[in-house]
Kinemage of the C-alpha trace (Angstrom):
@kinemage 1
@onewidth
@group {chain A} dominant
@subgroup {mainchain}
@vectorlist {calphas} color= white
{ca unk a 1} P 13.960 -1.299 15.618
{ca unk a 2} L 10.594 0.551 16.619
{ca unk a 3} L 9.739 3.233 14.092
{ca unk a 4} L 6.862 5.751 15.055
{ca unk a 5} L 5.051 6.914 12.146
{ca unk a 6} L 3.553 10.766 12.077
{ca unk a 7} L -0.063 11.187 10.771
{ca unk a 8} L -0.971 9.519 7.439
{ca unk a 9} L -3.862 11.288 6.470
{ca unk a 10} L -4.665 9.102 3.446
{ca unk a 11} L -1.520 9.357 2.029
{ca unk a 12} L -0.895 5.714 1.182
{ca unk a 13} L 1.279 5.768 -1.573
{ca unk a 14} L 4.061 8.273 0.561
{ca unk a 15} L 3.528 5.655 2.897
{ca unk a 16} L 4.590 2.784 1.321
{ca unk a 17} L 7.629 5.053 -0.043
{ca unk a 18} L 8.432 5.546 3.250
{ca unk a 19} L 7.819 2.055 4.766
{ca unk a 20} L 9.947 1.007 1.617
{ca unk a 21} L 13.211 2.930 3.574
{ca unk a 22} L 12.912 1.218 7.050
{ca unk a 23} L 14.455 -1.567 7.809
{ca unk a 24} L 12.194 -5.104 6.613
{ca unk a 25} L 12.253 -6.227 10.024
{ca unk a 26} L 10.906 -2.843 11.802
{ca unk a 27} L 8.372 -2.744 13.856
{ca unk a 28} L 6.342 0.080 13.427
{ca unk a 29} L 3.825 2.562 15.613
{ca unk a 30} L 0.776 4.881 13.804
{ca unk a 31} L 0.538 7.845 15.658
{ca unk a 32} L -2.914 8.108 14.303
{ca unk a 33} L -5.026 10.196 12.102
{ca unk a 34} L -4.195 6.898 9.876
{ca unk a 35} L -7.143 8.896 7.049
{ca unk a 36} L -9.107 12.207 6.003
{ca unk a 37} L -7.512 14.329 3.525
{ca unk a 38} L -5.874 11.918 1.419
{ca unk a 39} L -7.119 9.726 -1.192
{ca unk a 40} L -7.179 6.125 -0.072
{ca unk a 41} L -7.501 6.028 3.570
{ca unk a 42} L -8.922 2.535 2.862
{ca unk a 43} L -5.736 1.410 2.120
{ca unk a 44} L -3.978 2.804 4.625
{ca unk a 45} L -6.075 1.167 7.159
{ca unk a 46} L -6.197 -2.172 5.332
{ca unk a 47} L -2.121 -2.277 5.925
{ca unk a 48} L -2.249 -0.856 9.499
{ca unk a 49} L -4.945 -3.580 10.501
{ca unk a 50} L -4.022 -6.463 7.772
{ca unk a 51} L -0.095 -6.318 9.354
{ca unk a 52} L -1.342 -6.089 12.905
{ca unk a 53} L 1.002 -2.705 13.442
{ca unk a 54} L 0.154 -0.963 16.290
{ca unk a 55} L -2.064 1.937 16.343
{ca unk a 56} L -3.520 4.739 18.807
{ca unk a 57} L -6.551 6.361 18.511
{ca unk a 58} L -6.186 9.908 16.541
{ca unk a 59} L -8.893 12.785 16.151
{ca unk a 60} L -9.866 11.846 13.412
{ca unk a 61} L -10.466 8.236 13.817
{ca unk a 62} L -12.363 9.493 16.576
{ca unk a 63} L -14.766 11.637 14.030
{ca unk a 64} L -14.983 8.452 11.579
{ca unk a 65} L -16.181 6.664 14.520
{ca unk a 66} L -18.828 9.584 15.325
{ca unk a 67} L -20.276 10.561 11.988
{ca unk a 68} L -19.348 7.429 10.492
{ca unk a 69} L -21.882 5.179 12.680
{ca unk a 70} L -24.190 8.032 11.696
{ca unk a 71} L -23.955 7.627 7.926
{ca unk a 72} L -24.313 3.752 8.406
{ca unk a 73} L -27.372 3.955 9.715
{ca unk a 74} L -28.627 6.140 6.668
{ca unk a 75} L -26.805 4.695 4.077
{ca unk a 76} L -27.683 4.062 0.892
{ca unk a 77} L -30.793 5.433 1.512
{ca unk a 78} L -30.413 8.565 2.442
{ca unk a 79} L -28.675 11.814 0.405
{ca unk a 80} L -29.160 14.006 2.994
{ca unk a 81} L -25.756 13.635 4.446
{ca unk a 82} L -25.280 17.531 5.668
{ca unk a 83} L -25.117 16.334 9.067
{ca unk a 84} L -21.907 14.673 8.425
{ca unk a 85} L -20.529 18.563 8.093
{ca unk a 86} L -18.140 18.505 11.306
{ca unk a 87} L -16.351 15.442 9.348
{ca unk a 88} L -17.073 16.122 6.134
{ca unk a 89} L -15.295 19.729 6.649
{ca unk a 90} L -12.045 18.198 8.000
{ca unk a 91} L -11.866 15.296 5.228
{ca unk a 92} L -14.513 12.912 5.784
{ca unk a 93} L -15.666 12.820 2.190
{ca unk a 94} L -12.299 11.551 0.941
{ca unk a 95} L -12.359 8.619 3.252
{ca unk a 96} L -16.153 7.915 2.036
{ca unk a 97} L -14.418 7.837 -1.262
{ca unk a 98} L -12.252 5.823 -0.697
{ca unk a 99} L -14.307 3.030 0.082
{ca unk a 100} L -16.246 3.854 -3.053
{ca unk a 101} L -19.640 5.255 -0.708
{ca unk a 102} L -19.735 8.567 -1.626
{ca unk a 103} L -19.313 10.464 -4.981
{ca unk a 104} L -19.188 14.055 -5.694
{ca unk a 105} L -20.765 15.735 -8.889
{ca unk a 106} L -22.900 19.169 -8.532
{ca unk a 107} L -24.044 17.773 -5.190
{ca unk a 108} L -22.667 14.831 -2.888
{ca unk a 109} L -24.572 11.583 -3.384
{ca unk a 110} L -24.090 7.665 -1.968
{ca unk a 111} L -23.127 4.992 -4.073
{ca unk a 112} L -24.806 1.670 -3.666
{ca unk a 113} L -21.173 -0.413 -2.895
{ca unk a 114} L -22.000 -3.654 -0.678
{ca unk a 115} L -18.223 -4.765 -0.880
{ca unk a 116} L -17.218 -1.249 0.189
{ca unk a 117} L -19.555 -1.227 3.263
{ca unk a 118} L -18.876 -4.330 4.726
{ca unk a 119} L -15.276 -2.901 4.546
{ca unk a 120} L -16.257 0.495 5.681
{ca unk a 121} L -18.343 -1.014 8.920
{ca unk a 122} L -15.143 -4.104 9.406
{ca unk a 123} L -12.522 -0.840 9.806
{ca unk a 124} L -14.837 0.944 12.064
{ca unk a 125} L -15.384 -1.769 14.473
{ca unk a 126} L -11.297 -2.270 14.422
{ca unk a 127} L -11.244 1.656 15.302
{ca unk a 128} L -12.801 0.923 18.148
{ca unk a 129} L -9.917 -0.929 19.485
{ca unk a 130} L -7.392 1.840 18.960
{ca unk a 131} L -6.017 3.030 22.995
{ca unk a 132} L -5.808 6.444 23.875
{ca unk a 133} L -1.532 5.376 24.255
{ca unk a 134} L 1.036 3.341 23.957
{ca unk a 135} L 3.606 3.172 26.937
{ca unk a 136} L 6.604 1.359 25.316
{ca unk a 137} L 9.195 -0.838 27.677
{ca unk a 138} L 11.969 1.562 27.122
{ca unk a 139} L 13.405 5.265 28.169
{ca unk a 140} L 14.589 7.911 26.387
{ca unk a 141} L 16.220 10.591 28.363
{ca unk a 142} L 15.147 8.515 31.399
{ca unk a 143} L 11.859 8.900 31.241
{ca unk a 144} L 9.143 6.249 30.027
{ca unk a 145} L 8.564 6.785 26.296
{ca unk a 146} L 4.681 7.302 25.493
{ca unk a 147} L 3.084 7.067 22.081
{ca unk a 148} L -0.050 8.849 21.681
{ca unk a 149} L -1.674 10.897 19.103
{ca unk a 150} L -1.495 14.656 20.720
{ca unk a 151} L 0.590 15.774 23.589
{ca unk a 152} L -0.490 14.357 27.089
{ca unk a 153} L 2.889 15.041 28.585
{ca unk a 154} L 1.006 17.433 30.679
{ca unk a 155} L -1.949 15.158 31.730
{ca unk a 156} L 0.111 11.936 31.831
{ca unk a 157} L -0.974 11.640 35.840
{ca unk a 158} L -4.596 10.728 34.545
{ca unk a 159} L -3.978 8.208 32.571
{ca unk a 160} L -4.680 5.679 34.702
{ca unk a 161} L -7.648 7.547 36.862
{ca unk a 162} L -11.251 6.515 35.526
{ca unk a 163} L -12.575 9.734 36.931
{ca unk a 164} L -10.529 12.072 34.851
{ca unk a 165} L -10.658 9.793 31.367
{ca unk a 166} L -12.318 12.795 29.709
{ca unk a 167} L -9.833 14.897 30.193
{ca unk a 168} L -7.025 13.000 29.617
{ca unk a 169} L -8.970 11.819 26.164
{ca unk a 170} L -9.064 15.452 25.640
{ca unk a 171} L -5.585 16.036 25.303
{ca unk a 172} L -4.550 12.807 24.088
{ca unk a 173} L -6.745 13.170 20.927
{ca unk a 174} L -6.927 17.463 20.498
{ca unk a 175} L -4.076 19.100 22.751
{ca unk a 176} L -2.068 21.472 20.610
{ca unk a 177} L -0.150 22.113 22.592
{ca unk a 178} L 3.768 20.912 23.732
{ca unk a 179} L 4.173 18.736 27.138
{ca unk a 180} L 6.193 21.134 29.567
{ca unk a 181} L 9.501 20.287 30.195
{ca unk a 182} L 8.284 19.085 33.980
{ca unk a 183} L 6.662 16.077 31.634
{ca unk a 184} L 7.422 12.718 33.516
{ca unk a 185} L 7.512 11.382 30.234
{ca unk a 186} L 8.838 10.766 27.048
{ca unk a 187} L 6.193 11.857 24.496
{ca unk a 188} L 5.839 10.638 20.746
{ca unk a 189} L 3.007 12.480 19.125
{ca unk a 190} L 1.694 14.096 15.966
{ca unk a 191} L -1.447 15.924 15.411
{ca unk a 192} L 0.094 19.357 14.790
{ca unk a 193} L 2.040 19.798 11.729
{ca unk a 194} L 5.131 20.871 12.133
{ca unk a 195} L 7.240 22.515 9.362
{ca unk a 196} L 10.721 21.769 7.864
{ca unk a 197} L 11.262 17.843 9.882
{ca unk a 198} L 10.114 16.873 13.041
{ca unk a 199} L 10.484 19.040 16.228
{ca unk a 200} L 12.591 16.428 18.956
{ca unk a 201} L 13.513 17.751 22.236
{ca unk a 202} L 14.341 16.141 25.262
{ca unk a 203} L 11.175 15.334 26.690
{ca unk a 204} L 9.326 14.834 23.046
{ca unk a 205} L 9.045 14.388 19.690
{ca unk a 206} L 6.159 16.168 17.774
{ca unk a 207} L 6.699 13.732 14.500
{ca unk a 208} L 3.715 15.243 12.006
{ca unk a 209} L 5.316 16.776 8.954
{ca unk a 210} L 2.270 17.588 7.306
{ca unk a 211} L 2.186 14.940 4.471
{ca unk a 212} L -1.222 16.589 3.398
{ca unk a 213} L 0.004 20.643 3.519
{ca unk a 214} L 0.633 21.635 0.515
{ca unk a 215} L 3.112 24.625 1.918
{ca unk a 216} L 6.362 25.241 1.570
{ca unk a 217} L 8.111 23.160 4.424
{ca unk a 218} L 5.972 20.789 4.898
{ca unk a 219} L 4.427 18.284 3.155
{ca unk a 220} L 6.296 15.337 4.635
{ca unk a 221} L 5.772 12.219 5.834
{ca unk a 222} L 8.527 10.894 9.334
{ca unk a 223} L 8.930 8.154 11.209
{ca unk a 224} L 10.936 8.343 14.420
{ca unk a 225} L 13.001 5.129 15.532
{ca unk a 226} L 12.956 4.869 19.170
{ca unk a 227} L 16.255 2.929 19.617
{ca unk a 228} L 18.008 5.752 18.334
{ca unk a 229} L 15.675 8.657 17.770
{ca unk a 230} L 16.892 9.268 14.288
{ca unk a 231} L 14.140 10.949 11.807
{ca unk a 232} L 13.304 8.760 8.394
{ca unk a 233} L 10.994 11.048 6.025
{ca unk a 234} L 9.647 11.450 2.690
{ca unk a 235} L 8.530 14.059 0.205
{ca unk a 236} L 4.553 13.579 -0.741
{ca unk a 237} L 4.029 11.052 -3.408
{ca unk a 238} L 1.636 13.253 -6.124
């Protein structure tokens, strides 16, 4: 069985919790946004990458990537890190501490961690691997199932075009949102939280449950089996 797992965000122990109520022979699918927010996107990457599970690119890989080649450059020398704002603001610094960079007392400083830099520069270079989508050998509904991290139902005709990459990239990493129901295919996606369970209609399933939100109705983690579309979630592990 396929499973198709909604964003992360850092949340490694709900992961496991969920991971721990799949089958032991599933195969399983990140949507994405695999850290930020949560506490130990380290880890999180570390079992993506260590367990070869597949993976598209997210948004906020795609800001790790940015900033984070930035900071590398700088780092440890430098604790002027306020250009780092655009990540830091949608929870950059929580990745930094995970890999034990970054610490925060009155003001944000680096931490001299040579173990924790070799790791932080080994998971960006895997990052850059990450595709823009996944187009699985299977149909749902009769129409080509499609794993990406937003909704590119709508855009799905540029995929393959080199000179309209942009804007496919555009919705594939930031569209909010839904695929219309003219989509030619089958779209598995995350991105936008989604309260009480994952939305599934017949030309999509938006499968981020908000496993970071701390609001009533969300605060969820789902995975979405493609065989047989049921929805596997779990509460936020505190």
């Amino acid at each position: 069985m396929h499973y198709v797992i909604g964003d992360v965000h850092g949340e490694f122990d709900t992961l496991m919790a969920l991971v721990a109520k799949l089958s032991k022979n599933a195969k399983l699918i990140f949507v994405g946004d695999l850290i930020d927010r949560g506490e130990k996107s380290k880890e999180v990457i570390e079992f993506v990458r260590q367990n070869n599970h597949l993976c598209v690119l997210g948004n906020h890989e795609e800001l790790m990537l940015t900033y984070g080649e930035s900071f590398a450059k700088r780092y440890p020398n430098s604790t002027n890190i306020s250009f780092l704002h655009s990540w830091y603001n949608n929870g950059g610094i929580a990745t930094l501490k995970s890999y034990n960079l970054l610490k925060q007392s009155d003001t944000l400083e680096c931490v001299e961690n040579q173990d924790g830099f070799e790791a932080f520069l080994r998971d960006l270079e895997w990052l850059k691997t990450l595709p823009l989508y996944i187009e699985l050998p299977c149909k749902i509904n009769n129409l080509p199932v499609v794993v990406s991290h937003a909704s590119c139902g709508d855009v799905w005709h540029h995929h393959d075009n080199p000179s309209a990459i942009e804007t496919f990239k555009e919705f594939a990493l930031w569209e909010r949102t839904p695929p219309k129901k003219t989509s030619p295919i089958f779209n598995i996606f995350g991105h936008t939280p989604t309260p009480f369970g994952a939305k599934i209609e017949e030309h999509y399933a938006n499968i981020d449950t908000g496993c970071y939100v701390k609001k009533e109705g969300y605060g969820m983690l789902s995975a979405f089996c493609v065989e047989t579309q049921e929805v596997v979630s779990v509460q936020r592990r505190e």
